[in-house]
C-alpha positions in Angstrom: 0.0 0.0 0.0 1.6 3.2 -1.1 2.0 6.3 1.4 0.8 10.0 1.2 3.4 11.6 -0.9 4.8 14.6 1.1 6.2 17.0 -0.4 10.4 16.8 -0.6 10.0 20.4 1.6 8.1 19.1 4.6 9.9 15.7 4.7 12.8 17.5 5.4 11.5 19.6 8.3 11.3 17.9 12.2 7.8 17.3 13.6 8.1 19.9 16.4 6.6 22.7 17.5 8.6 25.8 18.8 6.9 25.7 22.4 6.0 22.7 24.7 3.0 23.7 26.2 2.1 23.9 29.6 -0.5 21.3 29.5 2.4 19.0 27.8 4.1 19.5 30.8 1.5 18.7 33.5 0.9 15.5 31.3 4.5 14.7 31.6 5.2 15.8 35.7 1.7 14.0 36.2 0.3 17.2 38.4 -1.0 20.5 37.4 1.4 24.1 37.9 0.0 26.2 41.0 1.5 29.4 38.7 1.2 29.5 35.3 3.9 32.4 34.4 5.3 31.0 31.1 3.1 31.7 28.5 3.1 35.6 28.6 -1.0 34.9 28.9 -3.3 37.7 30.6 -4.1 35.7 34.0 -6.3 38.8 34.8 -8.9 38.0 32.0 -10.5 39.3 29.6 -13.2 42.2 30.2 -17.0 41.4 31.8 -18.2 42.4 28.6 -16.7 40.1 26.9 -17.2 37.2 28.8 -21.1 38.4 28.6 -20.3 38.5 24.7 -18.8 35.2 24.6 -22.0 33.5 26.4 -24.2 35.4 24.3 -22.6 33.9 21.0 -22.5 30.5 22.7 -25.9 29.7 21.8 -25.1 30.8 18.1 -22.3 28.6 17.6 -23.7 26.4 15.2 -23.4 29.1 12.7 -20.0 30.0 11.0 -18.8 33.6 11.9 -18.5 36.1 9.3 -16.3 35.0 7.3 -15.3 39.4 6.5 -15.4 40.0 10.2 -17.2 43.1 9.3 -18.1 44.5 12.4 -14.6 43.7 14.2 -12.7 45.3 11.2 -15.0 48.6 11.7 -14.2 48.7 15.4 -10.5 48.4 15.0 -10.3 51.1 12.0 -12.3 53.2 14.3 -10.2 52.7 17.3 -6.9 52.9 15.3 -8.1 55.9 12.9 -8.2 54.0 9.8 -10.0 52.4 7.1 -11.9 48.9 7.4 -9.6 48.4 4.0 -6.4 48.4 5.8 -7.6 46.2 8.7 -7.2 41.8 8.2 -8.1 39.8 11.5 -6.7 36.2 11.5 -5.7 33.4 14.0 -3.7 35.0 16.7 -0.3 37.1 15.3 1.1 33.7 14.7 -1.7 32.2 11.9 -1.4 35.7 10.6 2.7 35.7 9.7 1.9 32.6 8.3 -0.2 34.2 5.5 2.2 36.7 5.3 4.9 33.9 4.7 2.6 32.1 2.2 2.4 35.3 0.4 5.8 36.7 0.3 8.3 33.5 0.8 9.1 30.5 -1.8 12.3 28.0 -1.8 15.5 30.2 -1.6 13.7 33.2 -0.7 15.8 35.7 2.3 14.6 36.7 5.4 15.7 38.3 8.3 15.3 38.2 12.0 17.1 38.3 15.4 18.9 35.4 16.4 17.0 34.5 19.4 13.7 36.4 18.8 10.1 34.6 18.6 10.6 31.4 17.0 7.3 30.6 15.3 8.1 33.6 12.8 11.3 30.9 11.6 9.1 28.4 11.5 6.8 29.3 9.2 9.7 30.5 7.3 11.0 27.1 7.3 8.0 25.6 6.2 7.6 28.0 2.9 11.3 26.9 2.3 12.6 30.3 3.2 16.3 30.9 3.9 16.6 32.6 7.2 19.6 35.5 8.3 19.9 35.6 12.0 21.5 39.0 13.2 22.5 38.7 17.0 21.0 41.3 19.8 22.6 44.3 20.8 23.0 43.8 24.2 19.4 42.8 25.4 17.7 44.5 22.4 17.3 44.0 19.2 19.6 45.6 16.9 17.3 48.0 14.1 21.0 48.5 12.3 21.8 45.5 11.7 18.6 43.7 11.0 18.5 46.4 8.3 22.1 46.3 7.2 21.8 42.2 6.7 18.4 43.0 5.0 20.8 44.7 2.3 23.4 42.9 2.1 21.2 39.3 1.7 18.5 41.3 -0.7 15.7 40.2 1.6 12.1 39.7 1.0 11.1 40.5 4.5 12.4 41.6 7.4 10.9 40.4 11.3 11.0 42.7 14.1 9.8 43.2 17.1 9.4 46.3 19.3 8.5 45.8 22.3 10.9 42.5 22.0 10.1 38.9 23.1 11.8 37.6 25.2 13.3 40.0 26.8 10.8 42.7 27.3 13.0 45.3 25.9 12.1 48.4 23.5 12.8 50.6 21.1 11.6 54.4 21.0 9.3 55.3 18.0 12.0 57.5 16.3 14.0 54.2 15.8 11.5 52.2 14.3 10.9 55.0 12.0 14.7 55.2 10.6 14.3 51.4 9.9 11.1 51.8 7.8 13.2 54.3 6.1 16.2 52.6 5.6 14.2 49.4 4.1 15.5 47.6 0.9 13.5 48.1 -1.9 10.9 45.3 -2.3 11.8 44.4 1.6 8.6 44.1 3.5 8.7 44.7 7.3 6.8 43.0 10.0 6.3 44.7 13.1 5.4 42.8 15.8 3.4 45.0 17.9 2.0 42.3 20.2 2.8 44.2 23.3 1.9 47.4 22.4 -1.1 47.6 25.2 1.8 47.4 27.5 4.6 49.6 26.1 5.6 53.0 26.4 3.8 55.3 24.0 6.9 56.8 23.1 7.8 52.8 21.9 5.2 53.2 19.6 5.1 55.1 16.1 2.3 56.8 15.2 -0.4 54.9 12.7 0.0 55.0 9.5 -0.5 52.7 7.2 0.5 54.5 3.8 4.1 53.1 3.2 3.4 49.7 1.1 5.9 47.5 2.5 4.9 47.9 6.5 3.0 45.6 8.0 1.6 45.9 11.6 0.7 43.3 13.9 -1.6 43.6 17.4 -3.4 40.5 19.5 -6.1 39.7 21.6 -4.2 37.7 23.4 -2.1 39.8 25.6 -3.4 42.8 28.0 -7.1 41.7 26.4 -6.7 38.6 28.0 -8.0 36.7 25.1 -5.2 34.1 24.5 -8.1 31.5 24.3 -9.8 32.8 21.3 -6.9 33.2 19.1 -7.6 36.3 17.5 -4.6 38.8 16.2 -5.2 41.4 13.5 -2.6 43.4 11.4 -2.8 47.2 10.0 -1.3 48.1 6.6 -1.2 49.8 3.2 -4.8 48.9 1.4 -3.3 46.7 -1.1 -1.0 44.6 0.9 -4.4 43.4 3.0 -6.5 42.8 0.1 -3.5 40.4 -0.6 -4.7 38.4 2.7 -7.8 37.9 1.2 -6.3 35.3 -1.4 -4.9 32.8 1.0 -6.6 33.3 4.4 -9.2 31.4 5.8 -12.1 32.8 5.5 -13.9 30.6 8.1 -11.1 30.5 10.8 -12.3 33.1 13.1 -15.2 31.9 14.9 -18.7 33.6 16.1 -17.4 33.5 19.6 -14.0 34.8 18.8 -15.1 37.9 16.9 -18.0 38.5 19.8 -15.2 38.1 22.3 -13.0 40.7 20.7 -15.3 42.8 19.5 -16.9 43.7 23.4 -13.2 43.4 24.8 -11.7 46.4 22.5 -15.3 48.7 22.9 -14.1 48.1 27.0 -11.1 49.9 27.2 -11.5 51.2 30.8 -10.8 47.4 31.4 -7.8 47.3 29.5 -6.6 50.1 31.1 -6.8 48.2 34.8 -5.5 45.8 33.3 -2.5 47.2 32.1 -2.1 48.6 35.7 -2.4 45.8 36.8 0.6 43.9 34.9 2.6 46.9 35.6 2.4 46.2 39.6 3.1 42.5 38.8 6.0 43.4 37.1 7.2 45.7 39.8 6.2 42.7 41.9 8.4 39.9 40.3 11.3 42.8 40.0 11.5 42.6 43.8 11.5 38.7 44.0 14.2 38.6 41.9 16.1 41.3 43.3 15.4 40.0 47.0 17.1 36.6 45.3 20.6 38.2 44.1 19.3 38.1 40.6 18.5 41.3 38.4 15.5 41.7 36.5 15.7 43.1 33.4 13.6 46.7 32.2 10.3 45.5 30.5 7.8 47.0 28.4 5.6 43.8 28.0 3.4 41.6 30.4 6.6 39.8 31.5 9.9 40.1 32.9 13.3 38.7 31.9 15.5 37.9 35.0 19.0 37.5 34.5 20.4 34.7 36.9 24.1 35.7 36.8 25.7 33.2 35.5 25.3 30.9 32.1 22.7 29.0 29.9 23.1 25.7 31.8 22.7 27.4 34.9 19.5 29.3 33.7 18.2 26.2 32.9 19.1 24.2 36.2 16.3 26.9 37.3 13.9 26.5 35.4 13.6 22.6 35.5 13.6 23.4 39.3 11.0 26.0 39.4 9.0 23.7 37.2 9.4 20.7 39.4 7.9 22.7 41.9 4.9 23.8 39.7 5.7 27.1 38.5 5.4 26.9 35.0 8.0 29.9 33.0 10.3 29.7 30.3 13.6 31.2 29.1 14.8 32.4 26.0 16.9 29.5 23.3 19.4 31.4 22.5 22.9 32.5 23.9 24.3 35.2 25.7 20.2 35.8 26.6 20.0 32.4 27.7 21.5 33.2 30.9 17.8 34.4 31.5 14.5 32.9 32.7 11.0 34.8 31.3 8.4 34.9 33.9 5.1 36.3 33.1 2.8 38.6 35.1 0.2 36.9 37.5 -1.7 38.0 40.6 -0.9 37.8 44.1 -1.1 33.8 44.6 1.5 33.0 41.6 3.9 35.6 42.5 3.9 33.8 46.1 4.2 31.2 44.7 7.2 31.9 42.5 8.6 33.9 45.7 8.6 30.9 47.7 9.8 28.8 44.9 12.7 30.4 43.6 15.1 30.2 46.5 14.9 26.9 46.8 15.2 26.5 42.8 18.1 28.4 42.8 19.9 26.5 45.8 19.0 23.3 43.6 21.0 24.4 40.9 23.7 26.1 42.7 24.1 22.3 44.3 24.6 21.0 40.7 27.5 22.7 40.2 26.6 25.3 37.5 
C-alpha cells in the first residue's frame, strides 16, 4: 500500500513545535502548575463584557462567523483611525505571519530576523522553504542596524521585528523604528510585531500610518485583552497589501465567539486600562523577588519580565527545570548570551507567592549541581 506523498519540503523539516505547552508538561510531571507564568497569557482576564459576549454567542455557535469580520474590522479602523480596508483579522499574530509567509516567501527566498527572537516567525519561514539570516542582539535588544544592514546585504524579501521584543521585554523608541522603515531595501517588506503594544511605552510606539506599502503591523487579543483562548490577532497596513490576505486566508477560521469576544473586549477599554495597571504592579512585583534573590531583572515594556540569573545558559536552565518541578510553569529564551535568562510572566498575588517561595529553593538546587 503506497504512502501520502509529502512533499520533498516538509519531509525535510522535524515534527516539532517551537513551544512545549504547559499542558504538555503537566501530562509529563503527572500534576498540574500552582503558577502558570510561562506563556506571557493575561491571568487577569478578559473584560465582563466580553465574557457576557462570549456566552451570548455560545448559543449561536452552530453558525459559521462572518467570514469578512465586518463589524470587528469597523471597530479596529475606528479605534486605530483608519480604514476597514487596511484592517485583516486572522488566527492569533502567529496564523497571521503565516499568511504573510505564504504570500511573500518561496524556496530560496531571504529573510531576516534576530537570532534568538520569537521562534514561530522561523518556522513558518521554514516551512515555505525560506532561507533565514539571524543578526545577534545588541546587548538585550534587538539591533534596528543590523537587522536592516543584513536585509541589504542578503536582498531580503522580508524583514521580522519586534518592538516591544520577546523575550526579553525590551524596547525601542518610535524615532528608531521610523529610521528602519526608512532605511528598508526596496521590495523588503517589514513585519512589526506589535503584540505588546497595550503594554509599552507610548513613546515605543510610532504613530499609525499605514501608507508606506511594504509595512506591515501586527496587534493581539491575546495579551493585555486577555484573550489568548480565542486566538484572535489582526494586522494594520497599506490597502493593497491586506486585500493580498484575502487570497490565502481562511475565510472561516475566526469563529462567532471569537469575533463576539473581541469585539466587546476592545469597545471596553477602561478594562484594558486596569488591566495594564495591573501587569505593571506585577512586574514591579516579580522585579523585587528577583532582586530579593541576588538576581536582576531586566527593564520590561511587555506583560513579562526577563530575569537575568548571573551566570550561564546551563545554569538558567538548572532553574527552570527546578522552578518547574515545583509547579511554576516559566520559560527562558533559546538562545545565547540571553540564555542566561529565565522569562516569567505577570500573575496575581497567589503566583507571584508562589514563584517567591519557589525560587530560592530552585536556585539552591542548581547552585548544588554545580553550574
Amino acid at each position: 500500500m503506497t504512502k501520502p506523498r509529502f512533499t520533498p519540503l516538509s519531509q525535510t523539516l522535524p515534527a516539532t513545535v517551537p513551544f512545549v505547552g504547559p499542558e504538555t508538561q503537566e501530562r509529563t510531571r503527572g500534576a498540574a502548575f500552582v503558577a502558570r507564568l510561562g506563556a506571557n497569557e493575561s491571568v487577569f482576564g478578559p473584560s465582563p463584557r466580553a465574557i457576557a459576549a462570549m456566552e451570548e454567542a455560545a448559543s449561536e455557535a452552530w453558525m459559521y462567523g462572518d467570514p469578512e469580520l465586518h463589524e470587528l474590522r469597523m471597530a479596529l479602523a475606528l479605534h486605530h483611525g483608519v480604514g476597514m480596508e487596511n484592517v485583516v483579522v486572522g488566527e492569533g499574530i502567529d496564523g497571521l505571519l503565516g499568511y504573510l509567509v505564504r504570500l511573500l516567501i518561496d524556496q530560496g527566498s531571504h529573510v531576516v530576523t534576530s537570532d534568538g527572537a520569537y521562534p514561530t516567525f522561523n518556522y513558518h519561514v521554514a516551512g515555505f522553504g525560506g532561507v533565514l539570516h539571524k543578526v545577534p542582539y545588541a546587548g538585550d535588544h534587538e539591533d534596528p542596524e543590523a537587522l536592516i544592514a543584513k536585509a541589504h546585504e542578503v536582498d531580503a524579501k522580508l524583514l521580522y521585528f519586534a518592538n516591544p521584543d520577546n523575550p526579553m521585554g525590551s524596547w525601542h523608541d518610535a524615532a528608531t523604528v521610523q529610521r528602519m522603515i526608512d532605511a528598508l531595501p526596496e521590495g523588503c517588506v517589514l513585519a512589526l510585531d506589535e503584540a505588546y503594544a497595550d503594554t509599552a511605552p507610548p513613546e515605543a510606539i510610532p504613530e499609525m500610518d499605514i501608507t508606506h506599502p511594504r509595512v506591515i503591523r501586527f496587534r493581539t487579543f491575546s495579551k493585555a485583552y486577555g484573550l489568548a483562548g480565542m486566538r484572535v490577532g489582526y494586522a494594520l497596513a497599506e490597502a493593497e497589501f491586506i486585500t493580498a490576505f484575502g487570497k490565502i486566508r481562511n475565510h472561516f477560521g475566526m469563529g462567532r465567539v471569537s469575533q463576539a469576544a473581541a469585539l466587546a473586549a476592545l469597545k471596553d477599554q477602561s478594562y484594558l486600562e486596569k488591566t495594564v495597571a495591573s501587569i505593571a504592579a506585577a512586574r514591579e512585583g516579580i522585579a523585587r523577588i528577583a532582586e530579593d534573590n541576588g538576581l536582576t531583572p531586566l527593564p520590561s515594556a511587555t506583560n513579562f519580565v526577563t530575569i537575568d540569573c548571573g551566570a550561564d545558559g546551563d545554569f538558567a536552565r538548572a532553574v527552570l527545570q527546578q522552578l518547574v518541578s515545583r509547579g511554576v510553569f516559566v520559560r527562558m529564551p533559546f538562545t545565547a548570551p540571553q540564555d542566561r535568562c529565565i522569562r516569567v510572566s505577570c500573575g496575581r498575588a497567589a503566583e507571584l507567592e508562589a514563584l517567591a517561595a519557589a525560587l530560592p529553593l530552585a536556585l539552591d538546587a542548581a547552585r548544588q549541581k554545580g553550574l
